[in-house]
C-alpha positions as CSV (number, residue, x, y, z in Angstrom):
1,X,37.3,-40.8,-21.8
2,X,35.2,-40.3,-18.2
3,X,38.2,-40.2,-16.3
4,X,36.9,-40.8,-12.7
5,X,40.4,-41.7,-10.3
6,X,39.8,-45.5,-8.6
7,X,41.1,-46.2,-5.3
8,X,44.3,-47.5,-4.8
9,X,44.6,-48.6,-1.4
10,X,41.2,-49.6,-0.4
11,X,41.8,-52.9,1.4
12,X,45.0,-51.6,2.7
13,X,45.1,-48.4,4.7
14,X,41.1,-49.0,5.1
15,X,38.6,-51.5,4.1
16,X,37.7,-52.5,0.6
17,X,34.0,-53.6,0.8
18,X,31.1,-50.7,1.5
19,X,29.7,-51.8,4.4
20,X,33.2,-52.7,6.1
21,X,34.2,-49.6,5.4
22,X,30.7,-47.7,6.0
23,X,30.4,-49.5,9.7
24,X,34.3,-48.3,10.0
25,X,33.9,-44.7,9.4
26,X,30.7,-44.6,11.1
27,X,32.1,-45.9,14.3
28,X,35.0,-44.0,14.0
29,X,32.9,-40.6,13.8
30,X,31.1,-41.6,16.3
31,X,34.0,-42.0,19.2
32,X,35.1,-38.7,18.7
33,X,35.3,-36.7,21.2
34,X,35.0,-33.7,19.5
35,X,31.6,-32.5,18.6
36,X,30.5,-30.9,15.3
37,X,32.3,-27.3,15.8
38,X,30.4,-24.4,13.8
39,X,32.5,-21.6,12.2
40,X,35.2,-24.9,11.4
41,X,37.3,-23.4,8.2
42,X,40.1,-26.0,7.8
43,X,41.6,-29.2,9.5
44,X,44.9,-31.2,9.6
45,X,44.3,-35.2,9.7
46,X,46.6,-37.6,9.6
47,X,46.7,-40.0,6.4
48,X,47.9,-43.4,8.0
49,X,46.2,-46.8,7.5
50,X,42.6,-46.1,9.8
51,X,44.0,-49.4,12.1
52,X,47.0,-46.8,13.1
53,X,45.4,-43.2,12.9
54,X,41.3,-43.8,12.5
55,X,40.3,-42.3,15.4
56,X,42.6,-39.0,15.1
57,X,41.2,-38.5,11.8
58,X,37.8,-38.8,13.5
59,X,38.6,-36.2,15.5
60,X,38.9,-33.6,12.4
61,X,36.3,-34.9,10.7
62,X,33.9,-35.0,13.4
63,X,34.6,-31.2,13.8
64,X,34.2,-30.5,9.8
65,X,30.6,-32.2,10.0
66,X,29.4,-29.1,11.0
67,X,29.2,-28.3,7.5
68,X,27.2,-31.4,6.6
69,X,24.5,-30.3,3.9
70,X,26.5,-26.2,3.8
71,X,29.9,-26.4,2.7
72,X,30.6,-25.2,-1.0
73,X,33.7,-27.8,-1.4
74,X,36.6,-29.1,0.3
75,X,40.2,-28.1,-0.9
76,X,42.3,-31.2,-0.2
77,X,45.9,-30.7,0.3
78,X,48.4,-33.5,0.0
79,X,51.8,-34.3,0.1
80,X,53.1,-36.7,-3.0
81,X,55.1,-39.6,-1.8
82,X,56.2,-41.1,-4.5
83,X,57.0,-38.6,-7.5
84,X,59.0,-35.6,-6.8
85,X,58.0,-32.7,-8.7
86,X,58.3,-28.6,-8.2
87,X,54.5,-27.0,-7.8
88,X,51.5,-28.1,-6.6
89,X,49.6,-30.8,-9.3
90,X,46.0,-31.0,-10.1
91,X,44.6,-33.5,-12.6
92,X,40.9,-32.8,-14.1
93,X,39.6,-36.1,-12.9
94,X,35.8,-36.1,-13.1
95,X,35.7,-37.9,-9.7
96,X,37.1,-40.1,-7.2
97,X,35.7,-43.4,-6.3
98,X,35.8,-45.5,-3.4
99,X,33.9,-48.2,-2.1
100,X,31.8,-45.7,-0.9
101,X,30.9,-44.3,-4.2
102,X,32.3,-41.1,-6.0
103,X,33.3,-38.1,-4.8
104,X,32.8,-35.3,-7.7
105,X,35.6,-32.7,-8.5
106,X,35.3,-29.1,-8.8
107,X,36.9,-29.1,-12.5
108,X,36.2,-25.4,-12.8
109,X,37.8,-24.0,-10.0
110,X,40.4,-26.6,-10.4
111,X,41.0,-24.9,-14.4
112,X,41.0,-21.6,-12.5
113,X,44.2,-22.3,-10.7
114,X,45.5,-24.0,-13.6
115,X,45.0,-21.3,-15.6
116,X,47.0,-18.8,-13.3
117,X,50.2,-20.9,-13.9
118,X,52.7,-21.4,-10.9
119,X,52.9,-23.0,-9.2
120,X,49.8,-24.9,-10.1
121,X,50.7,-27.4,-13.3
122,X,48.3,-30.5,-14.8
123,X,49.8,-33.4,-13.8
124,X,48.5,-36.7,-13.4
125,X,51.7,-38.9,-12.6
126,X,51.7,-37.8,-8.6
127,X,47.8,-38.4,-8.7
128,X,48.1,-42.3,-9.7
129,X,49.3,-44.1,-6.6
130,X,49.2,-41.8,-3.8
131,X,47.1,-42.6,-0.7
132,X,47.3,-38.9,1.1
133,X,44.0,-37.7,0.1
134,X,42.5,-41.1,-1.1
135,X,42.2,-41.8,2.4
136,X,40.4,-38.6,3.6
137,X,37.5,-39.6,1.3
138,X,35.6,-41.8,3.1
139,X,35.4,-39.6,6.0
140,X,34.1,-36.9,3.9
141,X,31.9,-39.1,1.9
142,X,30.0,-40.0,5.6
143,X,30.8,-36.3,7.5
144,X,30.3,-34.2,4.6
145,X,27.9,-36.7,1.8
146,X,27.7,-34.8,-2.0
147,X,30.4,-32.4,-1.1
148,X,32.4,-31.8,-3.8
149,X,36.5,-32.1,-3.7
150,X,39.0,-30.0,-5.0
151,X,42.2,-32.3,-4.4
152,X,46.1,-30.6,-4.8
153,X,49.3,-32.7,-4.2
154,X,52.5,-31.1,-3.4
155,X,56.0,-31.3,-4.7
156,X,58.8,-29.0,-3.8
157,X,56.9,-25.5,-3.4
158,X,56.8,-22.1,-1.5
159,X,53.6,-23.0,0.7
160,X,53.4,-19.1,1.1
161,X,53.1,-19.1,-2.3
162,X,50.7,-21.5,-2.8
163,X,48.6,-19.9,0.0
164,X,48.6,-16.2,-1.5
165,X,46.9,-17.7,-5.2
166,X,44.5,-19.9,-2.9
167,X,43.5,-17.0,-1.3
168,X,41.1,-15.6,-4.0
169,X,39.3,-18.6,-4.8
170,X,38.5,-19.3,-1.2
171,X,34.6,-18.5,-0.4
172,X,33.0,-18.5,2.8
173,X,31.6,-21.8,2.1
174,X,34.6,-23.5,1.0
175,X,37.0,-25.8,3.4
176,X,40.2,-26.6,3.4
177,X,41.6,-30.1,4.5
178,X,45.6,-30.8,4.9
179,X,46.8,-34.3,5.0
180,X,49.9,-34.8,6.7
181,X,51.3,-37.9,9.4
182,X,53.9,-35.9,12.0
183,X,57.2,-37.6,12.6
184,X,58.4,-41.0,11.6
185,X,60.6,-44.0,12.8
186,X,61.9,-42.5,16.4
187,X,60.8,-44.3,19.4
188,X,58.4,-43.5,21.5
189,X,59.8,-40.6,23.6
190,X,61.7,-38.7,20.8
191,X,58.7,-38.9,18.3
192,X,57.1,-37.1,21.2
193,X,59.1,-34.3,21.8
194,X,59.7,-33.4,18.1
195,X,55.9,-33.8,17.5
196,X,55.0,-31.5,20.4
197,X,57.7,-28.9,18.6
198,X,55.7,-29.0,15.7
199,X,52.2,-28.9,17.0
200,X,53.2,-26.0,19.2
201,X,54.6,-23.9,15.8
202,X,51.4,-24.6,14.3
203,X,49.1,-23.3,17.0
204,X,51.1,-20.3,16.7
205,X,50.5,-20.4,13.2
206,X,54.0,-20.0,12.6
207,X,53.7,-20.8,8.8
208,X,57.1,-21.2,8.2
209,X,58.1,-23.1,11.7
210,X,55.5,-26.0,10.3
211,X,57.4,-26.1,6.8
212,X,60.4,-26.7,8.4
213,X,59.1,-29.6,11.2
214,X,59.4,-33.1,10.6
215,X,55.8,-34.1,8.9
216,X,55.4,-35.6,5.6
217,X,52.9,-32.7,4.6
218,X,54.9,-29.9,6.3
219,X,54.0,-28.1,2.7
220,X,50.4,-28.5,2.6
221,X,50.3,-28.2,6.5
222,X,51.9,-25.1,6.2
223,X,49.7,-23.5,3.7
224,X,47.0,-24.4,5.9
225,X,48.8,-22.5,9.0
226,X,49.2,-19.3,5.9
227,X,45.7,-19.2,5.1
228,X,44.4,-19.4,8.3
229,X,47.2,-16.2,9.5
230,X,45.5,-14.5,6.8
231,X,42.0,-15.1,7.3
232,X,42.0,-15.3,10.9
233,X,41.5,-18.6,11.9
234,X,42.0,-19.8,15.1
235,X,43.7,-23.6,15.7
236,X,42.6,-26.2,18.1
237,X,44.6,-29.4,18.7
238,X,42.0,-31.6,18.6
239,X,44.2,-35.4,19.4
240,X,47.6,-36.2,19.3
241,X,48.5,-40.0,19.2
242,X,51.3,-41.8,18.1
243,X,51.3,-45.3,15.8
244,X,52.4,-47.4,19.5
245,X,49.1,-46.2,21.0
246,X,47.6,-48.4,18.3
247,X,49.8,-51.4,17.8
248,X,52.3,-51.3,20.2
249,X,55.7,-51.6,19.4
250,X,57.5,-48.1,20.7
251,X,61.0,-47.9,18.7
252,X,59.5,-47.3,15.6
253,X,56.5,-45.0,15.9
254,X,54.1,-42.5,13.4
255,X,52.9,-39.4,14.9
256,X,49.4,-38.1,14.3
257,X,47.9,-35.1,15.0
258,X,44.2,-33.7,14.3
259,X,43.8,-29.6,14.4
260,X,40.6,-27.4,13.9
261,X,41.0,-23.9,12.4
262,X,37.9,-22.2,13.6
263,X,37.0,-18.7,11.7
């Protein structure tokens, strides 16, 4: 069987044909304000419909393209939504797909942290209907094109944990991409406030401050704040926006945040 994952949300949370999608990403890339930053190591982008949180995530990917044609891989870290589990799940999917094309997975390094056990387990259930790292895709597939991917989703797990058997397979070529949206469902003000708690524990790389913010990926997030303690990387906030800047509507919001780790 050439098990290559297909998109489940294209046409949803971002366009479904190529060049819709291609003329998106493009345009999104190139609004940023942020430039291409050399010496990039990791990021944090939103996962949100693009109509909601494209141009945040074009802030962290715009940064990552500094790598275009360099980087090794891209570790992709992801929160699961929909299928509670303990550990951190990979699934030896040849590749992912999406209107852009595929996206190849590193399957070796992907058996390596298999093979060390915990918290890493083979698990495909998580992988099937989640939209946390489908989403990233396209960006990378226009920032960084023929990179390959090393995607992770998270269930219940010590992110210092997770970050301690990451740190041997990192290289200096390798990147590491967390996907997480900030809080949900306050209005405007509130969402705000607890957001700018957050982002201020996570410029202070306060590992364990991120795991306990409200963000859906506070687990991945947070072993992107470990490894970067460890290594030395420093953060950036690169954009902060909430879901109201986009569609109005200020009771309800989505915050979104994009963050450079710079080694």
């Amino acid at each position: 069987m050439d098990l290559v994952r297909p998109p489940q949300v294209a046409g949803y949370f971002y366009p479904g044909e190529k060049a819709a999608l291609e003329e998106e990403v493009e345009a999104l890339l190139a609004g940023a304000r942020t430039p291409p930053l050399p010496g990039v190591r990791g990021v944090l982008s939103p996962h949100a419909g693009y109509a909601y949180a494209g141009r945040v995530m074009a802030e962290a990917f715009r940064a990552l393209s500094a790598w275009r044609g360099k980087a090794r891989r891209v570790f992709l870290l992801g929160p699961s939504h929909f299928v509670a589990f303990p550990g951190v799940a990979f699934f030896p999917y040849r590749a992912w797909r999406t209107p852009l094309g595929e996206v190849a997975v590193d399957l070796e390094g992907g058996r390596r942290l298999l093979g060390q056990g915990a918290p890493f387990r083979a698990y495909r259930e998580p992988f099937l209907e989640e939209h946390s790292l489908e989403v990233l895709l396209p960006f990378l597939q226009v920032a960084l094109p023929q990179t390959p991917i090393l995607p992770l989703l998270f269930g219940e797990v010590d992110p210092g944990e997770v970050a301690e058997a990451l740190l041997p397979e990192l290289g200096p070529k390798d990147l590491v991409v967390a996907s997480s949206d900030l809080s949900h469902y306050h209005p405007d003000p509130v969402a705000r406030r607890l957001d700018a708690k957050t982002l201020k524990r996570a410029l202070a790389l306060d590992a364990e401050g991120v795991a306990q913010g409200e963000a859906c990926g506070r687990l991945p997030w947070s072993t992107l704040t470990a490894l970067a303690r460890a290594l030395g990387w420093k953060p950036r906030l690169l954009a902060y926006a909430t879901s109201a800047e986009a569609r109005g509507g200020r009771e309800r919001v989505v915050g979104y945040g994009a963050l450079a780790y710079v080694g």
